[in-house]
C-alpha positions as CSV (number, residue, x, y, z in Angstrom):
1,X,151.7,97.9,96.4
2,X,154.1,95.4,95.3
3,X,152.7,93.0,91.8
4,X,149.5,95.2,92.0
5,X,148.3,98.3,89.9
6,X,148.3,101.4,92.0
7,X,144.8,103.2,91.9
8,X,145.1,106.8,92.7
9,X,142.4,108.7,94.3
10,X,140.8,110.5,90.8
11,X,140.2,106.7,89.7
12,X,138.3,105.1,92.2
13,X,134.9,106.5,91.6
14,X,135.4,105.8,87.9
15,X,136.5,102.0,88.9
16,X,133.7,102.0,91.0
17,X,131.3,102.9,88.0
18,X,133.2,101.1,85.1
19,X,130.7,98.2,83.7
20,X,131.0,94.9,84.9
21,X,130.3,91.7,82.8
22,X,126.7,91.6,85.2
23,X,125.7,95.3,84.7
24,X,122.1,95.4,82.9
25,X,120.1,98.3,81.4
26,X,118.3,100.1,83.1
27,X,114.5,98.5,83.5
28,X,112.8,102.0,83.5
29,X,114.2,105.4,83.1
30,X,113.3,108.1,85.6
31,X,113.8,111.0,83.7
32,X,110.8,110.0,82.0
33,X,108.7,109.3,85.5
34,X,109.8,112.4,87.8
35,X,107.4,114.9,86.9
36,X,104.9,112.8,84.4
37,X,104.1,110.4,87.7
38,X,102.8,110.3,91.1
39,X,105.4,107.8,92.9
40,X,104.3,105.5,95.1
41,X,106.9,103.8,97.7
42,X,105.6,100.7,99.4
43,X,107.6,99.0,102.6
44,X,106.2,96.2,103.5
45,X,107.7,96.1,106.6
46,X,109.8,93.1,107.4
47,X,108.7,90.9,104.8
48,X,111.2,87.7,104.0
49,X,112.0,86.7,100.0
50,X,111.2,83.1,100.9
51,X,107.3,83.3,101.6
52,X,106.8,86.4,99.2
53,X,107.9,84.1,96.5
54,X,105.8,81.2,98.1
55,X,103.0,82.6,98.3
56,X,103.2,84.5,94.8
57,X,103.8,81.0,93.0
58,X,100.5,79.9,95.2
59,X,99.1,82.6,93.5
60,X,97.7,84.1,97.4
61,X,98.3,87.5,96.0
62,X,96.7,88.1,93.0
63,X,97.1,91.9,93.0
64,X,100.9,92.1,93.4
65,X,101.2,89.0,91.4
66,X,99.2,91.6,88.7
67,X,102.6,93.6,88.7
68,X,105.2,91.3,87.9
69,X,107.3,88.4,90.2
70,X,109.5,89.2,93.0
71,X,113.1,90.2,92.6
72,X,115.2,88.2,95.3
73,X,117.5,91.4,96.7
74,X,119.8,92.6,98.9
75,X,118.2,94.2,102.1
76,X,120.0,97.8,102.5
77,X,119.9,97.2,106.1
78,X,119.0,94.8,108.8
79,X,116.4,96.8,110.4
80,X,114.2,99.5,109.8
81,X,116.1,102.5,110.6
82,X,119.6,101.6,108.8
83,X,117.6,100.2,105.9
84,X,115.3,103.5,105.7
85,X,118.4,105.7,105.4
86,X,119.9,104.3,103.1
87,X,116.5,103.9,100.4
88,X,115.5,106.8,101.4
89,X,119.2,108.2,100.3
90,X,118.6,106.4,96.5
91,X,120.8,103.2,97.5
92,X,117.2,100.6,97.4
93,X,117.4,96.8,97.7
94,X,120.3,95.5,94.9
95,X,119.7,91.9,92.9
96,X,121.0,89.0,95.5
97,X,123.8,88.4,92.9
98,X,125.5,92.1,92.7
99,X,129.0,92.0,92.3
100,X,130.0,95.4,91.5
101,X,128.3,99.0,92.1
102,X,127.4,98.9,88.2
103,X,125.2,95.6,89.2
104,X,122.1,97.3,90.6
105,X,119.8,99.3,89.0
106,X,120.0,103.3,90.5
107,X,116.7,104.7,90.3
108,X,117.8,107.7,92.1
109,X,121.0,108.7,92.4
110,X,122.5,111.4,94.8
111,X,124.9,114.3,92.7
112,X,126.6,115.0,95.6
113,X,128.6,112.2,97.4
114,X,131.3,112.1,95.2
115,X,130.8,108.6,93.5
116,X,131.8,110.1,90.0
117,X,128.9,112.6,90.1
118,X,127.5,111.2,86.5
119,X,124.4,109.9,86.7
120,X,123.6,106.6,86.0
121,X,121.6,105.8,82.7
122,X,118.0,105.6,83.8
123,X,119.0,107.3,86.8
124,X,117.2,110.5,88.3
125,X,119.8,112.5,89.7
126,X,118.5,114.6,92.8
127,X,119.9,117.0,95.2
128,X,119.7,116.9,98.7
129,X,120.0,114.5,101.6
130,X,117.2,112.6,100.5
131,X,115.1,111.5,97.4
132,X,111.9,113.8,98.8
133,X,114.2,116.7,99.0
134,X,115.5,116.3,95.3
135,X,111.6,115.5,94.3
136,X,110.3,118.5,96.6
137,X,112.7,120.5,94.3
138,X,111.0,119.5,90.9
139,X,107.4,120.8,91.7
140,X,106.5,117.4,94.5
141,X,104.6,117.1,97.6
142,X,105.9,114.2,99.6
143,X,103.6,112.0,102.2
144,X,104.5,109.7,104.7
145,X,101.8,107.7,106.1
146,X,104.0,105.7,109.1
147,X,103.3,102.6,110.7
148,X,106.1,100.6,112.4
149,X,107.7,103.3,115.6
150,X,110.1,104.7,113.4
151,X,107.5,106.6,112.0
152,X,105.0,107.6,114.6
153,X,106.7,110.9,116.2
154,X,106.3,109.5,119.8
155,X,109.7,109.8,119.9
156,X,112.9,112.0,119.5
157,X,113.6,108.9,117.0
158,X,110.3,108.6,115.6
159,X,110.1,111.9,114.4
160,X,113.5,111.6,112.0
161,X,112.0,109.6,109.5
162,X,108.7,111.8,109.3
163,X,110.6,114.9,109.5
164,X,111.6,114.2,105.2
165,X,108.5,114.8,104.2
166,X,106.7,117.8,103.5
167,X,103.1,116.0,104.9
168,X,103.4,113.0,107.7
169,X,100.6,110.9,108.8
170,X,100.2,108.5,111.7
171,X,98.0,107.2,114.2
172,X,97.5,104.4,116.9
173,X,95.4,102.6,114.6
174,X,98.3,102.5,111.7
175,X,100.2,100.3,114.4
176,X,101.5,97.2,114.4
177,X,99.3,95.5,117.3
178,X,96.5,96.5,114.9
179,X,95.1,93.5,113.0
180,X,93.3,96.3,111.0
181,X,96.4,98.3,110.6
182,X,96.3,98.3,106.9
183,X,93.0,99.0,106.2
184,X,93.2,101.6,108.5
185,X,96.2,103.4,106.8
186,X,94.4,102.7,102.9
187,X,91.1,104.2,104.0
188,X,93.0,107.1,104.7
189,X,94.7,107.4,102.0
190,X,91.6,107.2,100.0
191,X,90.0,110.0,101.7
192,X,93.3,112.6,101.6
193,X,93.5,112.0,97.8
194,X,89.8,113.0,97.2
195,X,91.1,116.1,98.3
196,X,94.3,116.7,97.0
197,X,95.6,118.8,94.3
198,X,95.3,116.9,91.4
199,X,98.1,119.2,89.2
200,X,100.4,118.5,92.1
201,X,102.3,115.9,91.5
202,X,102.6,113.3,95.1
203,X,105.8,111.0,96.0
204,X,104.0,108.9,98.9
205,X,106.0,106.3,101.1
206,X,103.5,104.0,102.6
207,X,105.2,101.9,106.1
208,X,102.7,98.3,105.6
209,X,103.7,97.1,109.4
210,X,101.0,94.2,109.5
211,X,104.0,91.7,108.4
212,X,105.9,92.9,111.2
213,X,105.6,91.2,114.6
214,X,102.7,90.7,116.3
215,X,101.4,88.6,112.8
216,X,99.5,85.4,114.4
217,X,96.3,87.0,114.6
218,X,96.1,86.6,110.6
219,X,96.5,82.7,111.0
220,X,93.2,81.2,112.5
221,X,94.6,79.4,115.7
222,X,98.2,81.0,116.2
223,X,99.1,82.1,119.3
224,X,102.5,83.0,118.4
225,X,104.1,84.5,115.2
226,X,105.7,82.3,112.5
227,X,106.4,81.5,109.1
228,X,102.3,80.6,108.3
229,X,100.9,83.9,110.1
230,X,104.1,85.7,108.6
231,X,102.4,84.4,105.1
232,X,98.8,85.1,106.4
233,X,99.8,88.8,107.1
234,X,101.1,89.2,103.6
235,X,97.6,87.9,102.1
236,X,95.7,90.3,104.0
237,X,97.9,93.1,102.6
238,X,97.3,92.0,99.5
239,X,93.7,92.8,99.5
240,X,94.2,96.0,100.9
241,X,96.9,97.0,98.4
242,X,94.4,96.3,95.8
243,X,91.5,99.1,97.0
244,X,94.8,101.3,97.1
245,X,95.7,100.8,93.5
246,X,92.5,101.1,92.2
247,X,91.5,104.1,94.0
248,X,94.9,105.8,93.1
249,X,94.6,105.1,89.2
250,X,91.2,106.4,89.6
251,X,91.4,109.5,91.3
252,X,95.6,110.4,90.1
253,X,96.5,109.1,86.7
254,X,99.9,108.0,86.0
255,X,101.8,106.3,89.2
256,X,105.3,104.7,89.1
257,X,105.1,102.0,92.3
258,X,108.1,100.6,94.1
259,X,107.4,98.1,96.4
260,X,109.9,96.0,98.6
261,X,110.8,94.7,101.9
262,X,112.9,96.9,104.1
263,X,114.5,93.2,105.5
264,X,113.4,90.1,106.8
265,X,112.6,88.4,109.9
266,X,114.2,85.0,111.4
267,X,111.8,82.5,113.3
268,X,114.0,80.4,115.1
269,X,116.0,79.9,111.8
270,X,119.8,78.3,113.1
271,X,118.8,79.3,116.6
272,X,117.8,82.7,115.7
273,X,114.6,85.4,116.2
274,X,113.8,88.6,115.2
275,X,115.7,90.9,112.7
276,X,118.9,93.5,113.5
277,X,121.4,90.7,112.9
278,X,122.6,89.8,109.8
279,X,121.1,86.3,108.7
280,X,120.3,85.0,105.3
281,X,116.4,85.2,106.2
282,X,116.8,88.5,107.3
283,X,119.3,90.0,104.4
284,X,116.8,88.2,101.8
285,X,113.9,90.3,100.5
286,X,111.4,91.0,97.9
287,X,111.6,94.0,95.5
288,X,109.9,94.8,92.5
289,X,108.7,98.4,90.7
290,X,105.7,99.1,87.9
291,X,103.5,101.8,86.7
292,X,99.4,101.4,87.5
């Protein structure tokens, strides 16, 4: 390595770690919320940066607007299964600027892979394959209630996802042809914490899929998904969000909520549709966390 500094082997996780001019302080510390909270995780499936931050500015969703603006991230992944592994592993949607490792803010991070094995400040440090593992450790029940088919255990595939949790929940009418498909999935919710145990502390991922393709039967007069009917989804989930809020604070107490976009969606954007590629309306998405 002619002209350069040799790194050896023992230094790279602590280069990888060392603070960057960008690195902030932590927003929330987790040792504080593991154990004190329920945590909520909230995907709203597909969702694009660009018209979560339109429509938040509109102010068209007056119950996540309640919770703080939009962070414009990083998705983890350009489709629902990459992206899912890797949150669901601790590594969440990073600020769109990150330079450096030490740039995004570790909620959870994972002992075991080797990347210096400190914890972060703010960090909770789990062990296990997965965040619901660590949390199943430290007294939680974990939920999944699916939604997109990645999570409805039709499938060899669809059953990976569920198979994390402890509890998993679908049905057809969680689905994404479902115009209802949010409702649907918050009604149930309602009803299966009437009954829980409420000295049991609950991590819940919720999959929203009404963002997700088919969308133009939120948007009076579409016939075909677009940017409008994309935005028109994310009001309806608004509304339904809010029932879910209310009836969580209500019947559980404390609650830590992180809610984000697993990646965006193109509509003909520079010739391209759909998500699985990477574009810059697809690798754009909305992130923010909060405590009900």
């Amino acid at each position: 390595m002619s002209g350069k500094e040799k790194i050896t082997e023992q230094e790279v996780p602590m280069r990888l770690f060392a603070p960057s001019k960008s690195a902030r302080k932590p927003s929330v510390d987790m040792n504080q919320v593991v154990g004190k909270c329920d945590i909520l995780m909230i995907c709203l499936d597909t969702l694009r940066y660009d018209v979560a931050h339109q429509e938040e500015s509109a102010g068209n969703t007056p119950v996540l607007n309640r919770y703080g603006t939009w962070e414009k991230c990083q998705a983890p992944g350009n489709f629902t299964y990459p992206s899912h592994h890797a949150m669901f592993s601790g590594f969440f949607p990073c600020k769109y600027d990150a330079r450096n490792m030490t740039d995004r803010e570790l909620l959870f991070f994972p002992k075991a892979i080797g990347l210096g094995k400190k914890t972060p400040e703010g960090a909770y440090g789990f062990s296990g394959s997965t965040i619901m593992e660590g949390l199943e450790k430290d007294g939680y029940e974990t939920w999944c209630v699916g939604g997109v088919a990645f999570f409805d255990k039709r499938s060899d595939m669809g059953k990976v996802f569920p198979g994390f949790f402890q509890k998993s929940y679908w049905n057809p009418s969680f689905s994404c042809p479902v115009k209802e498909s949010t409702k649907n999935q918050v009604d149930f919710l309602l009803k299966k914490i009437e009954a829980a145990d409420r000295e049991k502390r609950i991590f819940l991922y919720l999959n929203v899929d009404a963002i997700h393709y088919p969308n133009y039967f939120y948007l009076e007069g579409a016939v075909h998904d677009g940017l409008d009917s994309h935005a028109a989804a994310l009001r309806y989930v608004d509304g339904e969000l809010g029932r879910l809020f209310e009836g969580w604070k209500k019947k559980r107490g404390d609650t830590f909520v992180i809610c984000c976009s697993d990646h965006g969606t193109c509509y003909g954007e520079d010739g391209c549709q759909f998500h699985g590629i990477n574009h810059p309306a697809v690798n754009t998405i909305p992130y923010k966390h909060f405590f009900l």
